[in-house]
N, CA and C atoms as a LAMMPS dump frame, in Angstrom:
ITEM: TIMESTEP
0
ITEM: NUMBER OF ATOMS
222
ITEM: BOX BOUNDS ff ff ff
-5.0000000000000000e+02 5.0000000000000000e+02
-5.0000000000000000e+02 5.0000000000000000e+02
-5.0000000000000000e+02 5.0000000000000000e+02
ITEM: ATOMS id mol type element x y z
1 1 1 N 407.402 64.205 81.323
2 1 2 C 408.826 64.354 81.58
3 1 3 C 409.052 64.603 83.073
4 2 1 N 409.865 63.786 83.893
5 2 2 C 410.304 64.159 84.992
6 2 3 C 411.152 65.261 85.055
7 3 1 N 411.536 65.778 85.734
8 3 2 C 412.248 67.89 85.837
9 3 3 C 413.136 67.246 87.427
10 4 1 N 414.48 67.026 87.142
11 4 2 C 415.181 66.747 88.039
12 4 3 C 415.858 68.467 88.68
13 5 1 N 415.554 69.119 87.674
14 5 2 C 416.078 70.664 88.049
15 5 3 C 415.053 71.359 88.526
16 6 1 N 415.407 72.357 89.826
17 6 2 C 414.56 72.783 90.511
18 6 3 C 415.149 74.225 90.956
19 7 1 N 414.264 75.395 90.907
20 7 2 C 414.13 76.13 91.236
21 7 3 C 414.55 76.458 93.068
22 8 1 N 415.134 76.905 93.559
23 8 2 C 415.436 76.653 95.178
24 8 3 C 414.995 78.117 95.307
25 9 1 N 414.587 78.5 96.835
26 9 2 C 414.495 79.734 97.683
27 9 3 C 414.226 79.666 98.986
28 10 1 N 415.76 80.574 99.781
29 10 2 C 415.964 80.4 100.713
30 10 3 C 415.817 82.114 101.618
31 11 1 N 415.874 81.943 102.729
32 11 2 C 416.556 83.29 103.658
33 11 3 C 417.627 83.505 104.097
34 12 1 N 418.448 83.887 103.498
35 12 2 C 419.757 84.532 103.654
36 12 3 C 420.323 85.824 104.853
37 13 1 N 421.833 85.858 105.592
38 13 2 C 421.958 87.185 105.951
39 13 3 C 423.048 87.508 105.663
40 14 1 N 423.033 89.063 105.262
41 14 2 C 424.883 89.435 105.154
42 14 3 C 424.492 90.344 105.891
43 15 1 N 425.854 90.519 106.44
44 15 2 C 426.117 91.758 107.068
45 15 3 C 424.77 92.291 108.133
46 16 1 N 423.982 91.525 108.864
47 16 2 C 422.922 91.567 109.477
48 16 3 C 422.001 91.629 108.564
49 17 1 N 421.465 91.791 107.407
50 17 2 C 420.731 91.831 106.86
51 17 3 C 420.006 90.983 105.985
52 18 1 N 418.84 90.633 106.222
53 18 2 C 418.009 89.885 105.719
54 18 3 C 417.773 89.893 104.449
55 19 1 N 417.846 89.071 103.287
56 19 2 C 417.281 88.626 101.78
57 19 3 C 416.709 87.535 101.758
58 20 1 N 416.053 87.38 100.37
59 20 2 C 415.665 86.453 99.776
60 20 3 C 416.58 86.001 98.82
61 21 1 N 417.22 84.792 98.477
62 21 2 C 417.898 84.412 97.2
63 21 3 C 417.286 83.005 96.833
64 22 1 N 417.815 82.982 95.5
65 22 2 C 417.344 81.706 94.61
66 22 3 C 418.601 81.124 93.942
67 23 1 N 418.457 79.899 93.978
68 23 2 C 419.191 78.983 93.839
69 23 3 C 418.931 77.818 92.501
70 24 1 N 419.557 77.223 92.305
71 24 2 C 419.335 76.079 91.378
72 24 3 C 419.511 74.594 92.162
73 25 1 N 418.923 73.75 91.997
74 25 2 C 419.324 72.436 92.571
75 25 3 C 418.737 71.425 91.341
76 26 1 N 419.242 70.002 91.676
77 26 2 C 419.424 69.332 90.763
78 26 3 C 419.083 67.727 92.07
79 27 1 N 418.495 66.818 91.491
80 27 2 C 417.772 65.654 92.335
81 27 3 C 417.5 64.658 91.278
82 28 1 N 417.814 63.338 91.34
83 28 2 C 417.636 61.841 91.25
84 28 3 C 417.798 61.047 92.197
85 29 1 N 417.564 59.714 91.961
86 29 2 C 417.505 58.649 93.132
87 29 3 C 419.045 58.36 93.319
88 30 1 N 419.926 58.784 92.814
89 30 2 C 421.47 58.67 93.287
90 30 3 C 422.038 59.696 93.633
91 31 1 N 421.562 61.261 93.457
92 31 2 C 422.154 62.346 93.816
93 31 3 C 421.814 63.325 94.192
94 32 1 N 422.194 64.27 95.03
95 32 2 C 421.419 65.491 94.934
96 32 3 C 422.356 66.614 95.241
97 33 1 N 422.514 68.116 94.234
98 33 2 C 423.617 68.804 94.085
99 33 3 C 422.373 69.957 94.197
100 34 1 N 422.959 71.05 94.555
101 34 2 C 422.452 72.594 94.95
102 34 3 C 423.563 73.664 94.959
103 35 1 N 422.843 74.62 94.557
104 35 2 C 423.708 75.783 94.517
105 35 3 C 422.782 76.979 95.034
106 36 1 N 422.974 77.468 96.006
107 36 2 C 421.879 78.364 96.785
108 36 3 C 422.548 79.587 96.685
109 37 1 N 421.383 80.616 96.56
110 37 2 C 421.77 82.32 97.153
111 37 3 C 422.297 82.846 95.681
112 38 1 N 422.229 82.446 94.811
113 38 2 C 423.088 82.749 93.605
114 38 3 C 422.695 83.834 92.45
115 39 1 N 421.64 84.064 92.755
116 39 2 C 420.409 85.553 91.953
117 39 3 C 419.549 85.845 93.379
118 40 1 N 418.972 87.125 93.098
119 40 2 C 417.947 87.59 93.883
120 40 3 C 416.995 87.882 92.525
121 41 1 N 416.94 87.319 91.788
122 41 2 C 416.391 87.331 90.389
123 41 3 C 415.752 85.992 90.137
124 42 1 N 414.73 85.475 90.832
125 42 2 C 414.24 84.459 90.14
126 42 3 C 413.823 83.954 88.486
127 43 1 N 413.273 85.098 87.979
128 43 2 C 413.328 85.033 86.915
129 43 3 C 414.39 84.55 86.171
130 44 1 N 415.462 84.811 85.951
131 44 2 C 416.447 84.644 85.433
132 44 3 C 416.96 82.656 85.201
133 45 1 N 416.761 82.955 86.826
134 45 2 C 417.142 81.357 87.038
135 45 3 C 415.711 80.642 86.663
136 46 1 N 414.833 80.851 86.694
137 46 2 C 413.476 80.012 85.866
138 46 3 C 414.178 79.122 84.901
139 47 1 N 414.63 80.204 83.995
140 47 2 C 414.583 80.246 82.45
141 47 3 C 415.546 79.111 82.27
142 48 1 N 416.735 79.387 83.259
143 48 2 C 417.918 78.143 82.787
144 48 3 C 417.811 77.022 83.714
145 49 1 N 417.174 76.518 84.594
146 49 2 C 416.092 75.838 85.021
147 49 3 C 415.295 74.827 83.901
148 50 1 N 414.217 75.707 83.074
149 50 2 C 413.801 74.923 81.823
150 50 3 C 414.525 74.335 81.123
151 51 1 N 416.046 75.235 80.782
152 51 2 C 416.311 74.742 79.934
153 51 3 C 417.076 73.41 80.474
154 52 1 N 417.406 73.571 81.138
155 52 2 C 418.457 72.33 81.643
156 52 3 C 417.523 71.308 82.079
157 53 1 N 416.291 71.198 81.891
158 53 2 C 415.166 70.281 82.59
159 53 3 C 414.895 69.791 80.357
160 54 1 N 414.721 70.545 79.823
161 54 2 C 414.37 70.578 78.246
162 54 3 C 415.574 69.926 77.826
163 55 1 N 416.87 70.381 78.243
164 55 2 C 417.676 69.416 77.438
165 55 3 C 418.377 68.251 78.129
166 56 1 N 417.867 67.955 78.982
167 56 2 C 418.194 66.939 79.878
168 56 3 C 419.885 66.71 80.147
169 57 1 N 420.224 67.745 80.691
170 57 2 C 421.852 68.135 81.243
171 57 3 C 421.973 67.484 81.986
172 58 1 N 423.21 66.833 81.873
173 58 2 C 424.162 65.9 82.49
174 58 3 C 424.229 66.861 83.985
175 59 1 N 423.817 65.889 85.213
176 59 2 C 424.316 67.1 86.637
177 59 3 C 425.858 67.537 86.27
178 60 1 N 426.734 66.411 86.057
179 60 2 C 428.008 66.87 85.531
180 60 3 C 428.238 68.447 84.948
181 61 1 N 428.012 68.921 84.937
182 61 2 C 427.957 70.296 83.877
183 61 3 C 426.793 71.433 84.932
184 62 1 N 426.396 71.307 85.613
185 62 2 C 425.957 72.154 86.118
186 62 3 C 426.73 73.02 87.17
187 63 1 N 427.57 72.57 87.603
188 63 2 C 429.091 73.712 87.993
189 63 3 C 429.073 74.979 87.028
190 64 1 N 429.421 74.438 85.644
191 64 2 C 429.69 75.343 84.557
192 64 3 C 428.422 76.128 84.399
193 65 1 N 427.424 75.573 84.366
194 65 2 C 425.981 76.761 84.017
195 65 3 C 425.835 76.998 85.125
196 66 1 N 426.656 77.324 86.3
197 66 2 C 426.329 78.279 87.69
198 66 3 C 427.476 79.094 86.966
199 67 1 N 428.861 78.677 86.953
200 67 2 C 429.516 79.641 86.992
201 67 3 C 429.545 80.54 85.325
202 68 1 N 429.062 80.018 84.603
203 68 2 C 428.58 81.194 83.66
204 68 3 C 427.766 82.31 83.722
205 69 1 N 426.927 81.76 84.384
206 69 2 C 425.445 82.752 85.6
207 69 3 C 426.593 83.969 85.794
208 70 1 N 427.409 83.378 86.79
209 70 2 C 427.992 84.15 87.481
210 70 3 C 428.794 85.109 86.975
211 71 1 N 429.549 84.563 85.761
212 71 2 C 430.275 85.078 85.4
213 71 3 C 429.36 86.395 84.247
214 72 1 N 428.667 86.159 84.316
215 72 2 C 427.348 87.059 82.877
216 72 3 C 426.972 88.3 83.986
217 73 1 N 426.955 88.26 85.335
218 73 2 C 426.638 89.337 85.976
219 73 3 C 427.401 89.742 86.806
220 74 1 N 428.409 89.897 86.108
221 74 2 C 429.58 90.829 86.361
222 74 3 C 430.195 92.283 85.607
């Protein structure tokens, strides 16, 4: 199985200060969409990562499984 969903990690700063965050991105030969800085929890994002690689998600729809992320850790 090819895995168009990918795990991202970048270096970030707020407020002068240095992090690590993780991101989700998404890649084929016609597109390529990312969403960076979005957990400092890799783990987390692994998991929905697999799954969206397991159920072969439309990139279309990956807006919505960021902003559910988002909206779950609040």
């Amino acid at each position: 199985m090819y895995h168009k969903y990918f795990l991202t990690k970048g270096i970030y700063i707020i407020d002068a200060k240095e992090h690590i965050g993780y991101g989700i991105a998404y890649r084929d030969k016609e597109q390529q969409i990312s969403f960076e800085d979005i957990s400092s929890e890799p783990e987390k994002l692994s998991s929905i990562v697999e799954i969206c690689n397991n159920i072969e998600l439309s990139p279309l729809h990956l807006c919505d499984i960021v902003n559910d992320f988002l909206a779950d850790m609040i």
